[in-house]
BALOBA-1460 file (C-alpha; in Angstrom, 3 decimals):
// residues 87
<rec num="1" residu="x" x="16.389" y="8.523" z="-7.636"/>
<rec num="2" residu="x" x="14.103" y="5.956" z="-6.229"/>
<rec num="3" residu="x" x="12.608" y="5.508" z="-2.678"/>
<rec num="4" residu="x" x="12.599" y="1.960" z="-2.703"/>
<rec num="5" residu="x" x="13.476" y="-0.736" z="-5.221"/>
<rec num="6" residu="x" x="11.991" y="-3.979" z="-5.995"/>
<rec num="7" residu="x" x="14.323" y="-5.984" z="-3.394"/>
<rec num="8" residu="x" x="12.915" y="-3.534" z="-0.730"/>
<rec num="9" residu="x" x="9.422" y="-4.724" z="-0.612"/>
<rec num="10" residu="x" x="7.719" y="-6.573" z="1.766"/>
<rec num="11" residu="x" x="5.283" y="-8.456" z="-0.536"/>
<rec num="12" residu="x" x="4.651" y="-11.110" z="-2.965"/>
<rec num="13" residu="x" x="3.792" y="-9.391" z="-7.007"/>
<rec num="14" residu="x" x="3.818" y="-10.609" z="-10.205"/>
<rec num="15" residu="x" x="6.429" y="-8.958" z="-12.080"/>
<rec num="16" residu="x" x="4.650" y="-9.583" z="-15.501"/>
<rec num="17" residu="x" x="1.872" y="-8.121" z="-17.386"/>
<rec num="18" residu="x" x="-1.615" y="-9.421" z="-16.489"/>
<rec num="19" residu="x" x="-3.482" y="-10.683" z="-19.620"/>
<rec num="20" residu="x" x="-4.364" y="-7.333" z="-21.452"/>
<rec num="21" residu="x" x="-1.874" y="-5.576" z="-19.521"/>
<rec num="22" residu="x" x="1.142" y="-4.161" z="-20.675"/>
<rec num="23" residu="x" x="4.202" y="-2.774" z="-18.451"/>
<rec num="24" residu="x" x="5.031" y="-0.406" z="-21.019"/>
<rec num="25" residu="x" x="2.296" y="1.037" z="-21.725"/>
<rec num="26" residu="x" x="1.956" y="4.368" z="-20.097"/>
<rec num="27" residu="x" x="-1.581" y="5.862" z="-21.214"/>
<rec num="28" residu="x" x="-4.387" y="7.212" z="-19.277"/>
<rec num="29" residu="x" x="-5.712" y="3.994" z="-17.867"/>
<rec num="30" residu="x" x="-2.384" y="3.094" z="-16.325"/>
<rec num="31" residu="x" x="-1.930" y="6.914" z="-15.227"/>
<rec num="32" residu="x" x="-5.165" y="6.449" z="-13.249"/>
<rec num="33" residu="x" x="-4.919" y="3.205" z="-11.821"/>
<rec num="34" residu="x" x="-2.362" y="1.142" z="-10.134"/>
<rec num="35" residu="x" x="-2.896" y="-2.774" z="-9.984"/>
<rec num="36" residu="x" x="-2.336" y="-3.602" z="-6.625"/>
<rec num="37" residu="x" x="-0.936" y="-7.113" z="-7.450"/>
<rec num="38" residu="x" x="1.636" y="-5.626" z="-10.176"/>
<rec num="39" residu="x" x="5.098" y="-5.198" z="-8.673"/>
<rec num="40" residu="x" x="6.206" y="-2.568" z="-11.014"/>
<rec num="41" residu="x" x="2.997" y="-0.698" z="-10.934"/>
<rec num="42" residu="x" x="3.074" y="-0.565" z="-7.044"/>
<rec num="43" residu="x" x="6.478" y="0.140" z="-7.112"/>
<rec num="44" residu="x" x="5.788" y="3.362" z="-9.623"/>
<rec num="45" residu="x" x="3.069" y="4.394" z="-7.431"/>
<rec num="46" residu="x" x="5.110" y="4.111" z="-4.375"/>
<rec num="47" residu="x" x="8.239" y="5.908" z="-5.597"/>
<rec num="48" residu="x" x="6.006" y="8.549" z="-6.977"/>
<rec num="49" residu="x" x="4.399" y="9.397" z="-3.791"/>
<rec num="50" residu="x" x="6.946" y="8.722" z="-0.745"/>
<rec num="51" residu="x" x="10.022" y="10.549" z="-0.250"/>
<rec num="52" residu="x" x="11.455" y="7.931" z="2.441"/>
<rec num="53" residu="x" x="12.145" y="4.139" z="2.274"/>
<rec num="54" residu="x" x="9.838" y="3.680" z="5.808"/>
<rec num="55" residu="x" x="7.065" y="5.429" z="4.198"/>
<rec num="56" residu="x" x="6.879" y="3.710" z="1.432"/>
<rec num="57" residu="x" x="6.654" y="0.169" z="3.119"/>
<rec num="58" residu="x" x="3.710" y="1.811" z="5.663"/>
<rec num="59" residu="x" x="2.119" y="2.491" z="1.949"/>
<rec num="60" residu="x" x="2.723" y="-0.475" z="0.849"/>
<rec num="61" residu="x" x="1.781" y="-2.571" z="3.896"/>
<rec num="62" residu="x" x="-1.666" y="-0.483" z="3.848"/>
<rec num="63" residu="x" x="-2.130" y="-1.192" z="0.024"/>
<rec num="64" residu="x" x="-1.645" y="-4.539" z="0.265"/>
<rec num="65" residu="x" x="-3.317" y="-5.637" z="4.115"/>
<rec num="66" residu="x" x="-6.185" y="-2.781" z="4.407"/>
<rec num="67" residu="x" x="-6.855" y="-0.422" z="1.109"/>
<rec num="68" residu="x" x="-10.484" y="-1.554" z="-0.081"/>
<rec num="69" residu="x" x="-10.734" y="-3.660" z="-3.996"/>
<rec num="70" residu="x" x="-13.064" y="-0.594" z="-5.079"/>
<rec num="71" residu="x" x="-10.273" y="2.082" z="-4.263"/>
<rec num="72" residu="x" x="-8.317" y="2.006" z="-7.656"/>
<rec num="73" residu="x" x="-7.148" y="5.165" z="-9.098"/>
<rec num="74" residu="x" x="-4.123" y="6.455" z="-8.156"/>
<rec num="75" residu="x" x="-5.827" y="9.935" z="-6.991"/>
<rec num="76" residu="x" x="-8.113" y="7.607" z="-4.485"/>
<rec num="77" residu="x" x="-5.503" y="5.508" z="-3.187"/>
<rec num="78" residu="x" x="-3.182" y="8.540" z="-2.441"/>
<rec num="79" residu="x" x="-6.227" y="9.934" z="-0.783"/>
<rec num="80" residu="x" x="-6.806" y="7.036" z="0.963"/>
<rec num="81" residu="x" x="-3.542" y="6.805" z="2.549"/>
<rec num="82" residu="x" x="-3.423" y="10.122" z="3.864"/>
<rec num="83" residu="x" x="-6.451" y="9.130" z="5.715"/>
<rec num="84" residu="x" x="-5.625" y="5.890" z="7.324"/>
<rec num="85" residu="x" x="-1.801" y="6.531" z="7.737"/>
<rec num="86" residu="x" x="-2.249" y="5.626" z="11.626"/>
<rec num="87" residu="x" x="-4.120" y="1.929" z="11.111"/>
């Protein structure tokens, strides 16, 4: 069961593919990073992490307002979550 859906979020995605993207594809490159302007990818990242509907919009409000462009992989940004949770 999901945390949060696609109506639940606070922010603005594109909910298609980015040129040489593909929202099916689920190899290593898409296992390690999560496209911060992708709604789906966000929303697989969020769901796979949070295990309430408020945390997941504090992680998304932090991925979206204050996470850094160099912070991609999904290991980092979990990481980097933990650590600013309070901002």
């Amino acid at each position: 069961m999901s945390v949060i859906t696609k109506s639940d979020l606070a922010y603005k995605y594109t909910w298609s593919a980015d040129q040489g993207d593909n929202p099916n594809y689920i190899g290593k490159l898409d296992r390690d990073k999560v496209d911060r302007d992708e709604g789906y990818e966000v929303l697989r990242f969020l769901n796979s992490i949070c295990t309430t509907k408020p945390q997941a919009l504090q992680a998304e409000r932090l991925i979206k307002t204050l996470l850094p462009g160099t912070v991609q992989k999904r290991t980092d940004i979990h990481q980097w979550l933990i650590d600013n949770w309070k901002k």
